[in-house]
C-alpha positions as CSV (number, residue, x, y, z in Angstrom):
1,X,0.0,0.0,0.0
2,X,1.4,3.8,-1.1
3,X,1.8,5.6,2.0
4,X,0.1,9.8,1.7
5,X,2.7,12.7,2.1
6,X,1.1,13.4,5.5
7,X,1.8,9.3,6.7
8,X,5.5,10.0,5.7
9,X,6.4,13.1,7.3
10,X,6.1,13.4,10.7
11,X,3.4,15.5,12.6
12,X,5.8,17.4,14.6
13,X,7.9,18.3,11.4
14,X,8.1,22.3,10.6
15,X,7.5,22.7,7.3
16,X,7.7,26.4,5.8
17,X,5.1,27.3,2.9
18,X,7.7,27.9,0.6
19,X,8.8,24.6,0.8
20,X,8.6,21.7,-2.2
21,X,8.2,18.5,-1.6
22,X,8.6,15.5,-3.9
23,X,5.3,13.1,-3.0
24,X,7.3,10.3,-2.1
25,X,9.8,11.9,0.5
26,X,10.0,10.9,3.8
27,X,10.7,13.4,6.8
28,X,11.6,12.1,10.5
29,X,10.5,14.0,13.4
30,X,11.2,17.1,14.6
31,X,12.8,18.4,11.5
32,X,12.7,21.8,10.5
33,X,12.1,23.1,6.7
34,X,12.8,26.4,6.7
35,X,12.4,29.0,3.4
36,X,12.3,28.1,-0.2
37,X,13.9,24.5,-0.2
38,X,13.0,22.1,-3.3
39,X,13.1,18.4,-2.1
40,X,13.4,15.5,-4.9
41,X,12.3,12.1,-5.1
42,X,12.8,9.5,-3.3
43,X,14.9,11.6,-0.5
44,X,14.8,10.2,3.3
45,X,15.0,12.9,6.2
46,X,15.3,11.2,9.4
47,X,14.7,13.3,12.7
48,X,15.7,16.4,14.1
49,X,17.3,17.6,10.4
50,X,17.7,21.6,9.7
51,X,17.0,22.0,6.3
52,X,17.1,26.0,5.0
53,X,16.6,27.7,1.9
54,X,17.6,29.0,-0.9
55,X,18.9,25.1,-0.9
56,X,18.1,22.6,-3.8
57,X,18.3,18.6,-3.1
58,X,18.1,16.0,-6.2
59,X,17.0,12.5,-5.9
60,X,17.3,10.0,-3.5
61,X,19.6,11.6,-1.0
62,X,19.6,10.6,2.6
63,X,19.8,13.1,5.5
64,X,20.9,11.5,9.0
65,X,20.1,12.6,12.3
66,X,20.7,16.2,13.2
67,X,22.6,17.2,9.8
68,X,22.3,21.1,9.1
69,X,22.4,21.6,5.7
70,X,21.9,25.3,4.2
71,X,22.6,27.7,7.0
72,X,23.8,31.1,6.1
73,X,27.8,30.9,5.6
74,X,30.5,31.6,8.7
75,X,31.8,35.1,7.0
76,X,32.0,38.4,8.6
77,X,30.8,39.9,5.0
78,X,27.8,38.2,4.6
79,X,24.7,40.6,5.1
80,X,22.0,38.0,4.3
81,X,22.2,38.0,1.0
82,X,20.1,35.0,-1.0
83,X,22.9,32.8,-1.4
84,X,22.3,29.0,-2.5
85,X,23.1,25.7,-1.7
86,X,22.7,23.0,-4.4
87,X,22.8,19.3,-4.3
88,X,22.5,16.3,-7.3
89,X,21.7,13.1,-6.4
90,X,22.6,10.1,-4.3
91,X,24.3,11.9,-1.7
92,X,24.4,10.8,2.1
93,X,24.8,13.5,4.8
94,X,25.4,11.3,8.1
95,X,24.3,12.5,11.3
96,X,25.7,16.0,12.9
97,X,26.9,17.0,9.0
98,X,26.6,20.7,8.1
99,X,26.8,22.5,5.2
100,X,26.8,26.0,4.6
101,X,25.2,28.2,1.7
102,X,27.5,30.5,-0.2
103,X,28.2,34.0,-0.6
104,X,27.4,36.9,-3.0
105,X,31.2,37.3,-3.1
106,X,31.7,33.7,-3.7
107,X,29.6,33.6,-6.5
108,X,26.5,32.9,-4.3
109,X,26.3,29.3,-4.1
110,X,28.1,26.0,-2.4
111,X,27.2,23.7,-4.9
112,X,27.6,19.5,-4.5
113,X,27.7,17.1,-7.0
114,X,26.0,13.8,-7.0
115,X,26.8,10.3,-4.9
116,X,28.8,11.7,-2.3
117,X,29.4,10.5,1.1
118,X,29.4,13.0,4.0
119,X,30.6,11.0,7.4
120,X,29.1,11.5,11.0
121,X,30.5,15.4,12.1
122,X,32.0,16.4,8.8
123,X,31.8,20.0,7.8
124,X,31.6,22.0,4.0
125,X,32.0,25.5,4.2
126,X,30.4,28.2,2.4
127,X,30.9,28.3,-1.7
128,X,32.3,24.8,-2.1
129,X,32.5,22.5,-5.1
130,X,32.3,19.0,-4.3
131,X,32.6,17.1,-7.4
132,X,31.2,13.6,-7.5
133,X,31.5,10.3,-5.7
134,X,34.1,12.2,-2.9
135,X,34.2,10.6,0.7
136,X,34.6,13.1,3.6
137,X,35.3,11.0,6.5
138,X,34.2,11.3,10.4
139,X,35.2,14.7,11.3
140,X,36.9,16.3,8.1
141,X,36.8,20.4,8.2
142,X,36.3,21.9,4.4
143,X,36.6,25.8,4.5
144,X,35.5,28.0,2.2
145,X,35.7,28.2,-1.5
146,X,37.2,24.9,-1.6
147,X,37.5,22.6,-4.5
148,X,36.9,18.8,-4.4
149,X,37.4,16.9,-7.5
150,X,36.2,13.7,-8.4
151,X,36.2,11.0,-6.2
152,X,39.0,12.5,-3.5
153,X,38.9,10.8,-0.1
154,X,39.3,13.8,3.1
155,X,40.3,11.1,6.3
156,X,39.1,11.4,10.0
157,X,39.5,15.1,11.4
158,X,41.7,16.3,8.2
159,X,41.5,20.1,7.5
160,X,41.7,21.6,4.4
161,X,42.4,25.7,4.5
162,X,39.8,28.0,2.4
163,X,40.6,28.1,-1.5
164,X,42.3,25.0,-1.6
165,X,42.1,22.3,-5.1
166,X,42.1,19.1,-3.9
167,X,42.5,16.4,-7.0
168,X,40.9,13.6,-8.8
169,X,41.2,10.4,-6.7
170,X,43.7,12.4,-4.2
171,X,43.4,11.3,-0.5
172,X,44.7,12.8,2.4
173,X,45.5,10.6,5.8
174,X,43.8,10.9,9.0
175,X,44.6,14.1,11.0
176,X,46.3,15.2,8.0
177,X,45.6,19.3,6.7
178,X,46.4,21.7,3.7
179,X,46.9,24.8,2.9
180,X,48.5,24.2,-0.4
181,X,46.6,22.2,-3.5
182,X,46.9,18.7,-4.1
183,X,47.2,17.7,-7.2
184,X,45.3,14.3,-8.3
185,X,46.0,10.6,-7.4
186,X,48.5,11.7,-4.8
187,X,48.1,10.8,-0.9
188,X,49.0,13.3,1.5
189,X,49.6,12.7,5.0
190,X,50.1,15.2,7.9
191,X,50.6,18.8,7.8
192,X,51.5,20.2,4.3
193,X,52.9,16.8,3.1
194,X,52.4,14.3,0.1
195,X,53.7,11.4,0.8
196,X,53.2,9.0,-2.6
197,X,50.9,8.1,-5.1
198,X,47.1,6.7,-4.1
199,X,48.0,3.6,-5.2
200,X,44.9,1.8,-3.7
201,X,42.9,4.4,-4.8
202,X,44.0,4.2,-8.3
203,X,43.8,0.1,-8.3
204,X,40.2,0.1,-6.9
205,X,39.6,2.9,-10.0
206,X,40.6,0.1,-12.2
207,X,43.7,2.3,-13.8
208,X,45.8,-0.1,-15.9
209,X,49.1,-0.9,-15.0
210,X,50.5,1.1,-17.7
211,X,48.8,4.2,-16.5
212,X,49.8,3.8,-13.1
213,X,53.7,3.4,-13.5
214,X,53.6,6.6,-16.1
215,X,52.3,8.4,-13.1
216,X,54.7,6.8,-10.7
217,X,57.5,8.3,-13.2
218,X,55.7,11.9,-13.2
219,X,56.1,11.7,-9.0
220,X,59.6,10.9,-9.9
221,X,60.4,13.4,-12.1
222,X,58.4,16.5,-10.0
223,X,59.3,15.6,-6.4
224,X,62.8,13.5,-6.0
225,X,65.0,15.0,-8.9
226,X,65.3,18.8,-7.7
227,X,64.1,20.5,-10.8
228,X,62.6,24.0,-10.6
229,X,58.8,23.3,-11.2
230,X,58.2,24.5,-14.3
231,X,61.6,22.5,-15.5
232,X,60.0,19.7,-13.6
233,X,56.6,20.1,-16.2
234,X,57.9,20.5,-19.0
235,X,60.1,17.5,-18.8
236,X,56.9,15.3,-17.8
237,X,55.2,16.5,-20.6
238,X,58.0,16.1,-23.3
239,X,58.7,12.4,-21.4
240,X,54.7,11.3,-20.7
241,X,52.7,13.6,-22.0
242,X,50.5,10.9,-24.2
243,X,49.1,10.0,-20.9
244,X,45.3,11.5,-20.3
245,X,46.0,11.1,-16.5
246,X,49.6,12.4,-16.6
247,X,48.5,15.6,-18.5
248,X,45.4,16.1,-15.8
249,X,48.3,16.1,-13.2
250,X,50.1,18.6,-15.1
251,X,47.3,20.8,-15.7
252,X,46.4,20.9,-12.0
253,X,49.7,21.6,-11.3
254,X,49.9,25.0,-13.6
255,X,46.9,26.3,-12.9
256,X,47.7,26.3,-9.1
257,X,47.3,29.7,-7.3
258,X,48.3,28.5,-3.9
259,X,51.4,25.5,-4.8
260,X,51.4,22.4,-4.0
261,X,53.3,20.6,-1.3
262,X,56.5,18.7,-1.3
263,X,57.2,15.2,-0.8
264,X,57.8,13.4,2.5
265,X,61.5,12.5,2.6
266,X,62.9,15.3,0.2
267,X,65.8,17.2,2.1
268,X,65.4,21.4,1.7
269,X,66.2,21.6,-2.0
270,X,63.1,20.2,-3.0
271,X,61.0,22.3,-1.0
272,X,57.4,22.7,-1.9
273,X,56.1,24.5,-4.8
């Protein structure tokens, strides 16, 4: 039997007028709606959830316990502006997450792509980009106007700083934090420190063998033989540069505002970029 809206959210749920509602979305008790927020199908809100607008949700996202999604953003210039925050589809905010809605500076949104997986206490800060299918583990601190490619991996209680780029398939190690870019498939560990290539992370991606040691070489190259960066580039592109994943790496690298960090084990010469 098809449950009615009013048998699937709860009776003590706030719910503001402005609020849409996909028919078959279910909303635990004691949650609060608040403002123009658009709800897709098949969505699951479980209890005490703060949920405010402008904010967007696609389909079939869950919401745990006492997530806070779409307050306004933690900056001293924001004058309650309409700002948004926008999320695709398949995404699961565990319990305690919060996310914040963007700024008019920022270009007014936080926006999050689709299947990604937002552990118990995590925190995105106002005008992220989370790409898709990214993992932001028990206790992981985003600040603002931070970029999360594809399918990066932020450990338990890691810290990224505001305006960080943190690449495709990169992962940084529990505790570890950033105020410098990470360039993709790389794994960085403690404070301002890559250590090696995301070698599981690449595997369980399915990267061929082939694709994975011309990477390996790129580390090589950029990190252990003391080249001034650009030097360090060029020379992976004239060496590699037939490599999709080697020139992504690359690109990253160039277009970095902030650097990038050096490699655990280099002595002072190869100091970070």
């Amino acid at each position: 039997m098809m449950l009615t809206m009013s048998e699937l959210i709860h009776p003590t749920v706030i719910l503001d007028p402005q609020a849409e509602i996909a028919p078959d979305v279910q909303i635990g008790p004691y949650s609060i709606i608040e403002g123009p927020v658009r709800i897709g199908p098949g969505c699951v809100i479980e209890g005490h959830v703060a949920l405010s607008g402008p904010l967007e949700m696609g389909r079939d996202n869950f919401v745990g316990h006492g997530a806070v999604l779409g307050k306004s953003p933690q900056h001293k210039g924001y004058q309650g502006e309409q700002t948004w925050l926008r999320i695709g589809d398949g995404n699961v905010f565990r319990e305690q997450v919060t996310v914040h809605r963007g700024t008019e500076q920022g270009g007014g949104e936080t926006r999050i792509g689709d299947r990604n997986l937002f552990m118990v206490g995590s925190h995105l800060g106002h005008d992220c980009r989370v790409g898709d299918g990214c993992t932001l583990i028990n206790g992981a601190l985003v600040a603002g106007h931070v970029v999360l490619q594809d399918h990066c991996i932020l450990s338990g209680h890691s810290a990224v700083q505001q305006r960080v780029r943190i690449g495709r398939l990169a992962m940084i190690g529990g505790l570890g934090s950033t105020t410098k870019d990470i360039p993709p498939f790389l794994l960085h560990q403690g404070y301002n420190c890559t250590s090696h290539l995301n070698l599981v992370g690449l595997r369980r991606a399915g990267f061929p063998v082939a694709t994975i040691n011309s990477l390996r070489e790129a580390f090589r190259i950029l990190f252990k033989e003391g080249r001034p960066l650009n030097c360090a580039l060029d020379r992976i592109e004239a060496d590699l540069g037939t490599v999709a994943e080697v020139n992504e790496f690359v690109g990253f690298i160039r277009e970095s505002t902030l650097g990038i960090n050096p490699a655990r084990g280099n002595d002072r010469k190869h100091r970070s970029y």
